[in-house]
Each structure stands twice: as C-alpha cells, then as structure tokens.
C-alpha positions as CSV (number, residue, x, y, z in Angstrom):
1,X,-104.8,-88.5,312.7
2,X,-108.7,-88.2,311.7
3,X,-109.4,-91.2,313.5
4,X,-108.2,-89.6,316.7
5,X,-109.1,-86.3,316.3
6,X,-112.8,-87.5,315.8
7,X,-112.4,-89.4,318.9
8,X,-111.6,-86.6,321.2
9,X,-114.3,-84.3,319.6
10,X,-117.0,-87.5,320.5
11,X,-115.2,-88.0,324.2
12,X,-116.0,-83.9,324.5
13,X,-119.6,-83.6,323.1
14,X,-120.5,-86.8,325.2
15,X,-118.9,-85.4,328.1
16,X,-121.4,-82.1,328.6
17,X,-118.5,-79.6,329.5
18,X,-117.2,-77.2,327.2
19,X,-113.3,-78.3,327.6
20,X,-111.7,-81.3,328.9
21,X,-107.9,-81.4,330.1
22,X,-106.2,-83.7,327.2
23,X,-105.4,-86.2,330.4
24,X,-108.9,-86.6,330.9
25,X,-109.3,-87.2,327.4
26,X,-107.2,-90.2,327.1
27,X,-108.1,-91.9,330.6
28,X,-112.1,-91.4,328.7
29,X,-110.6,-92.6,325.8
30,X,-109.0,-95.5,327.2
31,X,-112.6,-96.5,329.2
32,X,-115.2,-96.1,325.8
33,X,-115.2,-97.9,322.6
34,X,-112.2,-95.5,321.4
35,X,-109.6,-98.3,323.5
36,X,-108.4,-100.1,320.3
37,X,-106.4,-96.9,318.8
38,X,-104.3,-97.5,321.9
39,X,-102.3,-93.8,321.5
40,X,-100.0,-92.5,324.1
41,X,-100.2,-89.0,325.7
42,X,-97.4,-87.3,323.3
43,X,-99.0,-88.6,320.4
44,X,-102.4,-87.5,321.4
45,X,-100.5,-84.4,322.1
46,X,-98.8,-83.5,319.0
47,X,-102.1,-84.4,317.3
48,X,-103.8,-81.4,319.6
49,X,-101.2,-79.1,318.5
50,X,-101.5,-80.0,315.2
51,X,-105.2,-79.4,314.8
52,X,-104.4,-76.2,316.9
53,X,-102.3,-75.2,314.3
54,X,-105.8,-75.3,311.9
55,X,-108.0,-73.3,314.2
56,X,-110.1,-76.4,314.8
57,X,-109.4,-76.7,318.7
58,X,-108.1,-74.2,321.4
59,X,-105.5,-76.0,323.3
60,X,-103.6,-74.2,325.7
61,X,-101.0,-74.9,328.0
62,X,-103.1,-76.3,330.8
63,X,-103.9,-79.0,328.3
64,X,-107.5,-77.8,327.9
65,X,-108.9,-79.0,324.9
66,X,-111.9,-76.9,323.5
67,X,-113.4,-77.2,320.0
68,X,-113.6,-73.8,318.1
C-alpha cells in the first residue's frame, strides 16, 4: 500500500498540475517505471480512499486526486 501510494504522489509532482483524475494516474502509471506493480483501478481506488481516510490526499468523487 506504501509502494503505491508513493507512486501516485511521484506520477503527481512529475506531472506539474495540482490534481490528477485517479484514471489518469493509472494510464501514467502504467507508461513510467511504476508498470511492474501492475494494480487495477479498484485497488488503486480503495488505496485512495484509504489514504483519504488519513488526511494525506483529497479524493473526491470525480476521482481527483490532490495531496494535502
């Protein structure tokens, strides 16, 4: 859970906008050097919310990921 939470926050620094939509995230994730976790959307999803949960993201339900 780490692992992928420390991927999406690299995939959003690197991308130079201050949210991505978690769809985006994975397509990103699936083109850089983040391909070998090899996560589905519901699993990247229930990994938003949970991180969410912790005040560590705002994710809302447009899928916008944004790192608090």
């Amino acid at each position: 859970m780490t692992q992928i939470i420390q991927a999406v926050r690299d995939i959003v620094i690197n991308s130079g906008e201050p949210s991505l939509k978690s769809k985006d995230i994975l397509k990103r994730m699936e083109k850089s050097y983040h391909q070998t976790m090899k996560i589905t959307d519901s699993e990247l999803s229930s990994v938003l919310k949970y991180y969410k949960q912790l005040d560590v993201i705002y994710f809302d339900q447009d899928e916008n990921v944004v790192f608090l």
